[in-house]
PAPATOR-269726 format. One record per residue (C-alpha): residue in three letters; x, y, z. Coordinates in pm, whole numbers, padded with zeros to 5 digits, always signed. Layout:
<nodes>
alaXYZ;...
</nodes>
This chain:
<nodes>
unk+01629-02412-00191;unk+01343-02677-00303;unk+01028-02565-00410;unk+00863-02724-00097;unk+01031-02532+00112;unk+00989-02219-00049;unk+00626-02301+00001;unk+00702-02325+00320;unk+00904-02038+00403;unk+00631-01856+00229;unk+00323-01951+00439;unk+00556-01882+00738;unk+00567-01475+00608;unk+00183-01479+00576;unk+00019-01227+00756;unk-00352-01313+00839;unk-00629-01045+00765;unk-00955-00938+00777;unk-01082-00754+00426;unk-01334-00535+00406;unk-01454-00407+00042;unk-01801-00327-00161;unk-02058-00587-00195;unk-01988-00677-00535;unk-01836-00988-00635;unk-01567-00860-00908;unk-01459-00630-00644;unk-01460-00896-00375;unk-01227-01133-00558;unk-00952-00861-00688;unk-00908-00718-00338;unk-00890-01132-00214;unk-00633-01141-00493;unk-00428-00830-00418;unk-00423-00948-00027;unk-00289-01265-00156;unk-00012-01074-00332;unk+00102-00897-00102;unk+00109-01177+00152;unk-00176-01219+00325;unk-00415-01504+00408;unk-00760-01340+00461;unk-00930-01470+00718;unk-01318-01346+00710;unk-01447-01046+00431;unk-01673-00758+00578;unk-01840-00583+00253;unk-02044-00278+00295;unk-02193-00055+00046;unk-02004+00312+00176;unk-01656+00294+00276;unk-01617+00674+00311;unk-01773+00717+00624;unk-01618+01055+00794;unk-01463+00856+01097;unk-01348+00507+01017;unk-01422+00462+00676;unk-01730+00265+00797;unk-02003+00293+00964;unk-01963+00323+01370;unk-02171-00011+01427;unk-01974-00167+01159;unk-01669-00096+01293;unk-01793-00232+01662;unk-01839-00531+01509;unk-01519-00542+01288;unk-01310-00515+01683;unk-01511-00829+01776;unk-01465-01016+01462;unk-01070-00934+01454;unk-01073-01051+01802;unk-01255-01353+01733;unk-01065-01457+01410;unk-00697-01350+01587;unk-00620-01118+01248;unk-00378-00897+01281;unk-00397-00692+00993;unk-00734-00494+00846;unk-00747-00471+00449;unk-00976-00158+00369;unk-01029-00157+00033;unk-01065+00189-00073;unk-00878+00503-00019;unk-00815+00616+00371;unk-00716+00946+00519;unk-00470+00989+00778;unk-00711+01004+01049;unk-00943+00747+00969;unk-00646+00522+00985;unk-00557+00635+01294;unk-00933+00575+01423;unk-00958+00217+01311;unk-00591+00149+01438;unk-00722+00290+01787;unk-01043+00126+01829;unk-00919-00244+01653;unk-00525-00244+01818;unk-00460-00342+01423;unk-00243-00230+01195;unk-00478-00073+00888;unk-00395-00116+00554;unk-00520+00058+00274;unk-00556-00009-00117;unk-00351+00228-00230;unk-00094+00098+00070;unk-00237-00262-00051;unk-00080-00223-00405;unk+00262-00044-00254;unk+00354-00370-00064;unk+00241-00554-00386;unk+00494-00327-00573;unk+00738-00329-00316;unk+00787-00677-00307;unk+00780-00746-00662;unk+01065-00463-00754;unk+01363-00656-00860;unk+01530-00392-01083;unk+01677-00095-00922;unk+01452+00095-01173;unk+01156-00048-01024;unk+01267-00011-00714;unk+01260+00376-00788;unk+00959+00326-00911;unk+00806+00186-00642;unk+00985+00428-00418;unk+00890+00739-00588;unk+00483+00596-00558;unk+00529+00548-00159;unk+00608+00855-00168;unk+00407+01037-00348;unk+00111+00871-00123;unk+00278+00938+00199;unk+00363+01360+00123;unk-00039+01463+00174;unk-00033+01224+00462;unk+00264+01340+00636;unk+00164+01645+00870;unk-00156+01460+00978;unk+00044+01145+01009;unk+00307+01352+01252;unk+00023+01518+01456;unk-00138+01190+01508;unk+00228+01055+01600;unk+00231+01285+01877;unk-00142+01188+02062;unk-00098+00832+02014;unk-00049+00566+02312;unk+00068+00315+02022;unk+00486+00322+02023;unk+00605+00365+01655;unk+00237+00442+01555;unk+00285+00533+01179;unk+00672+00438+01210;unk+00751+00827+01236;unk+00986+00848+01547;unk+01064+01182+01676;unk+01001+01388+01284;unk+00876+01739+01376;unk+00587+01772+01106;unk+00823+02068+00912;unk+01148+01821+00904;unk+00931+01532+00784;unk+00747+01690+00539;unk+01080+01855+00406;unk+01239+01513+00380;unk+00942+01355+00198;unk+00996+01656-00054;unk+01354+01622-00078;unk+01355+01227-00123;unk+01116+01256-00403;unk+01304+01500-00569;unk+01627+01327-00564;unk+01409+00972-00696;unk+01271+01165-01004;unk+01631+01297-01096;unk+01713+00940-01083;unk+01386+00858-01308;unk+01519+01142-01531;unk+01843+00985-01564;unk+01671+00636-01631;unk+01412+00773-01858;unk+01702+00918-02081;unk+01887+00579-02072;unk+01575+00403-02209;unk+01558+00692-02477;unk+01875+00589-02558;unk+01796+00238-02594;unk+01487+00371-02824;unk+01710+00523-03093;unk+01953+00220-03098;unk+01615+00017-03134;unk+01501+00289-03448;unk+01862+00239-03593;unk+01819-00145-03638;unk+01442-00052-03860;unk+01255-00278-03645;unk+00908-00241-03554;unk+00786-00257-03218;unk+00526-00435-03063;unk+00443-00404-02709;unk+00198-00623-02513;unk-00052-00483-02241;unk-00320-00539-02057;unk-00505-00646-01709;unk-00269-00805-01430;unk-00244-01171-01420;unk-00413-01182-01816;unk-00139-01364-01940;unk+00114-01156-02133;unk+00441-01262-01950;unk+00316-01642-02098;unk+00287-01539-02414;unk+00619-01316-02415;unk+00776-01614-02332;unk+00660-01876-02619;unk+00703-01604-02854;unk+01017-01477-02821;unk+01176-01821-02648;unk+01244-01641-02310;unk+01193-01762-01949;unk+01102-01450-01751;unk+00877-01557-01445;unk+00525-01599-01426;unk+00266-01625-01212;unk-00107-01611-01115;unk-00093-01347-00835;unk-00116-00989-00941;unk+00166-00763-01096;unk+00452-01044-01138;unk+00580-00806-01373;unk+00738-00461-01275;unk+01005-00390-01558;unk+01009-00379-01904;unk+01176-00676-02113;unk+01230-00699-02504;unk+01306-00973-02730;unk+01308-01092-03114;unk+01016-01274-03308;unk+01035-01361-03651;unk+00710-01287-03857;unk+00769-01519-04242;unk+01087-01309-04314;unk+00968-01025-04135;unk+01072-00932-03752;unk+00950-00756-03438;unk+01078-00644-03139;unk+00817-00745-02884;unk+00779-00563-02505;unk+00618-00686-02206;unk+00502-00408-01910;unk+00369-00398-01606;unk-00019-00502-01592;unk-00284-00270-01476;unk-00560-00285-01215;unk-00909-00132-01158;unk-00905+00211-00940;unk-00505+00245-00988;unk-00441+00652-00920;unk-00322+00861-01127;unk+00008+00891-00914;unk+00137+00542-00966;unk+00063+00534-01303;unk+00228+00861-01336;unk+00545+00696-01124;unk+00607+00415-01391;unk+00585+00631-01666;unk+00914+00538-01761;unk+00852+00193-01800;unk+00477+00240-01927;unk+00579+00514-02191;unk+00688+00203-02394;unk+00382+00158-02510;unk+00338+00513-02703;unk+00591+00388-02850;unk+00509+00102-02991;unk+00376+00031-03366;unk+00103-00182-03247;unk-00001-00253-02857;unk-00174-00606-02818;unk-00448-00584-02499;unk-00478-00883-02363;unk-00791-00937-02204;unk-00906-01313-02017;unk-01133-01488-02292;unk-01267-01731-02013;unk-01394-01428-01753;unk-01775-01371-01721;unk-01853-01093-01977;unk-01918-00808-01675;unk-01577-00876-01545;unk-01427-00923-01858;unk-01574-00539-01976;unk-01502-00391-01641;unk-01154-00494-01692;unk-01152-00369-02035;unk-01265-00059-01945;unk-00983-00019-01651;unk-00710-00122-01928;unk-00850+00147-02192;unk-00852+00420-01904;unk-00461+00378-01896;unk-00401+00342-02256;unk-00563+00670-02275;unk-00416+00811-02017;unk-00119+00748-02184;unk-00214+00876-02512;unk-00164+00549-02681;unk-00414+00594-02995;unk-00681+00324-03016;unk-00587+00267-03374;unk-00268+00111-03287;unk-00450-00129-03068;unk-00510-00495-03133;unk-00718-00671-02886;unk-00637-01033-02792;unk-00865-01289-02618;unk-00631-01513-02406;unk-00668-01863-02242;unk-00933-01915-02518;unk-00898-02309-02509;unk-01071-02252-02246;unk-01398-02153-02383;unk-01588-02266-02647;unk-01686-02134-03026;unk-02015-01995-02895;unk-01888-01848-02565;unk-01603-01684-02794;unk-01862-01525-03029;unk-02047-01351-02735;unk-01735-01198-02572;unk-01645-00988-02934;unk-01969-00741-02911;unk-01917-00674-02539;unk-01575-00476-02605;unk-01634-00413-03002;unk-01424-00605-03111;unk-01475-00760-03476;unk-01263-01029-03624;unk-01057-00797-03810;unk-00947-00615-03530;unk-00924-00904-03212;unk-00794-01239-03216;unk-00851-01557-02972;unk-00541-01741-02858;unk-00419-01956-02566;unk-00045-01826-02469;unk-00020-02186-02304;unk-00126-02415-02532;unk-00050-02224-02891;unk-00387-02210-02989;unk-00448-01941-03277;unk-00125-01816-03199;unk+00027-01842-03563;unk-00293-01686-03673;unk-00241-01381-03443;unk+00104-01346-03594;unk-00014-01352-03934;unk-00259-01082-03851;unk+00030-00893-03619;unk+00279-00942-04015;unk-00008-00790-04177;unk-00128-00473-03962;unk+00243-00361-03925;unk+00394-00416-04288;unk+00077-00373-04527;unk+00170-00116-04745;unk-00053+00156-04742;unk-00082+00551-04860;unk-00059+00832-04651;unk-00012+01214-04637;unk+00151+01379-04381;unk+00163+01777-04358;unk+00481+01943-04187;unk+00519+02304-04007;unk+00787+02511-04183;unk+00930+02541-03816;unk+00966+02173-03794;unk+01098+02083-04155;unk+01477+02113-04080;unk+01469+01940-03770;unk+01317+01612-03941;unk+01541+01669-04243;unk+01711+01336-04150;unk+01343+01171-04095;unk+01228+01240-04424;unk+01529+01051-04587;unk+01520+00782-04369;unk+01123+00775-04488;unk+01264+00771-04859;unk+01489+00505-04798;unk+01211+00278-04683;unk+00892+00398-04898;unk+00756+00595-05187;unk+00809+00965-05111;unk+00636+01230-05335;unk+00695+01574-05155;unk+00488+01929-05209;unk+00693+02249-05130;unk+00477+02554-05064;unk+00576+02898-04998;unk+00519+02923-04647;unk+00818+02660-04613;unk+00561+02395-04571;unk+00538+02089-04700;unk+00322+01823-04771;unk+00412+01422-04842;unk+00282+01198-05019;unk+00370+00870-04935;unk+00395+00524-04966;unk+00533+00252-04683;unk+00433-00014-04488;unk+00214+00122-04196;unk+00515+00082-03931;unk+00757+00324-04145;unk+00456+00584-04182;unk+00355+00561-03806;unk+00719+00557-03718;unk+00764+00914-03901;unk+00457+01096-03777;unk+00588+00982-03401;unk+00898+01159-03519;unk+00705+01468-03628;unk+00497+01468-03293;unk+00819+01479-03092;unk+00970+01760-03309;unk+00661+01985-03267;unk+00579+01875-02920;unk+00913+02031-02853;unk+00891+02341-03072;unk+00573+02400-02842;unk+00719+02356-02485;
</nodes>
């Protein structure tokens, strides 16, 4: 099929909405952009200041005039940009005749259509639901009252049978993501066998990092300006000067994304604890409020992840298209100094052999360290600790507890490499 008519075939799917979100303008265009991505054209934006309003989300006089306006514009879909409950849902859908859309439903349909992997697709599955098991008895009870055939999409589901099937379908999913997860574990230690550091690329949706995976590591995975293009995880070479990397792209991350998703790609996010350095991407050419508001969303994750903020880099993309001044302003608002940040342009290759130099030098400067071990975990990293002598300086202390103490010497991958081996080993001693 052509491009054109792809286009085409495209704008014939678009579903035409009405958004309503907070009266802020950072807010105003990422809900614009997440509509876009999951298909619709939006037609007008209502923004008001509460959208937690018992009833409809809204305020009763806004939501009189949200019937007109949907009537007057012909939308057939209402974007609410914030959390609903069941009922409030069902509200709006009664007084507009629309079909009511929420974020967290927003970013599903973005996910949904996006999942090309059958691990994503699990994913994704495991996420709807996850949001739809809290919803489910109201959802069912609402079912029953409504005039509105298919109202919900529930059928004849007692609320006990739904509710049990929600339950069992997530259950079987996160056996599947068990299985998965322990495949990709699998693929870790065959990754640790070939004593090659990893380097794994995050950041904000639509920053940039697909590009940049590309030119460095030659591939041709797709990109794109609408939000999360990428679902999966993907892996390739780059040579450092004689050195080399293993280099991971993941899914990008959004403002106000619950706990629950993030908690669903786990399996595909856990890459990044992983990793021996995590470059955050952030948009060099972004006003400097949205450009620390996004910051701020992508650090949330990282930390809900536990990746430690020492073994992050931060990376100011599409800086071609900003100048040396603007540059200089954007470091202070997210800390950054030019030790630990670097400005690039994935498209163009500017500063990108720069960031690599600085990329060869975090991960394989040769530094000292000393690293204490639990007598309980000492035989269990047994083969750890020669693997750590075949690639450094090891000086060990024995002391009669059955502890011991090392003193060594390595580039910083091999050291951080070991002490994720020794966080595993007593992470599990603990459980």
């Amino acid at each position: 099929m052509t491009q054109q008519s792809d286009s085409a075939s495209s704008h014939l799917q678009k579903k035409t909405a009405v958004l309503i979100t907070y009266p802020d303008q950072f807010v105003i265009n990422e809900a614009a952009g997440l509509a876009e991505a999951a298909g619709y054209t939006v037609l007008k934006t209502l923004s008001q200041r509460y959208l937690s309003r018992a009833k409809y989300g809204l305020g009763a006089g806004k939501a009189e005039n949200l019937r007109a306006l949907l009537d007057e514009v012909d939308a057939s879909t209402v974007i609410f940009d914030e959390k609903l409950r069941s009922t409030q849902i069902y509200n709006l859908a009664e007084l507009t005749k629309r079909e009511i859309i929420d974020r967290e439903r927003l970013i599903l349909e973005i996910f949904s259509r996006r999942a090309t992997t059958a691990e994503a697709k699990l994913q994704v599955g495991l996420a709807e639901l996850t949001y739809e098991l809290p919803r489910a008895k109201e959802k069912v009870r609402l079912a029953k009252i409504s005039e509105q055939p298919g109202f919900f999409g529930l059928g004849k589901y007692e609320v006990d049978i739904y509710d049990r099937a929600i339950k069992r379908r997530i259950s079987t999913v996160k056996k599947k993501l068990r299985d998965a997860s322990k495949r990709r574990e699998l693929y870790r230690i065959q990754r640790r066998r070939l004593d090659i550091p990893v380097v794994s690329l995050a950041g904000y949706t639509g920053v940039g990092k697909t590009t940049l995976f590309n030119s460095l590591t030659g591939d041709s995975k797709e990109v794109g300006s609408s939000h999360f293009t990428t679902l999966t995880t993907s892996t390739g070479s780059v040579k450092l000067n004689g050195f080399k990397i293993l280099l991971s792209d993941t899914v990008g991350f959004i403002s106000r994304l619950p706990a629950y998703m993030i908690e669903a790609f786990k399996s595909t996010l856990e890459e990044l604890t992983y990793a021996s350095l995590v470059l955050l991407l952030v948009d060099a050419a972004q006003p400097t409020e949205d450009l620390s508001r996004r910051y701020r969303s992508c650090v949330e994750v990282l930390t809900e992840l536990s990746v430690s903020p020492a073994r992050v880099f931060l990376v100011f993309n599409k800086a071609d298209l900003v100048d040396e001044t603007q540059r200089k302003l954007r470091m202070p608002v997210l800390g950054a100094t030019p030790q630990n940040s670097a400005f690039i342009s994935a498209k163009t290759g500017l500063g990108v052999d720069a960031l690599l130099e600085k990329i060869r030098g975090s991960i394989f400067e040769t530094v000292e360290a000393e690293v204490s071990l639990k007598h309980t975990a000492v035989v269990s990293l047994s083969n750890r600790i020669d693997w750590l002598k075949d690639h450094g300086e090891v000086q060990i202390d024995k002391h009669s507890d059955g502890s011991l103490t090392l003193h060594v010497k390595a580039n910083t991958w091999i050291i951080d490499r070991f002490l994720k081996s020794v966080e595993e080993v007593e992470m599990k001693q603990d459980e």
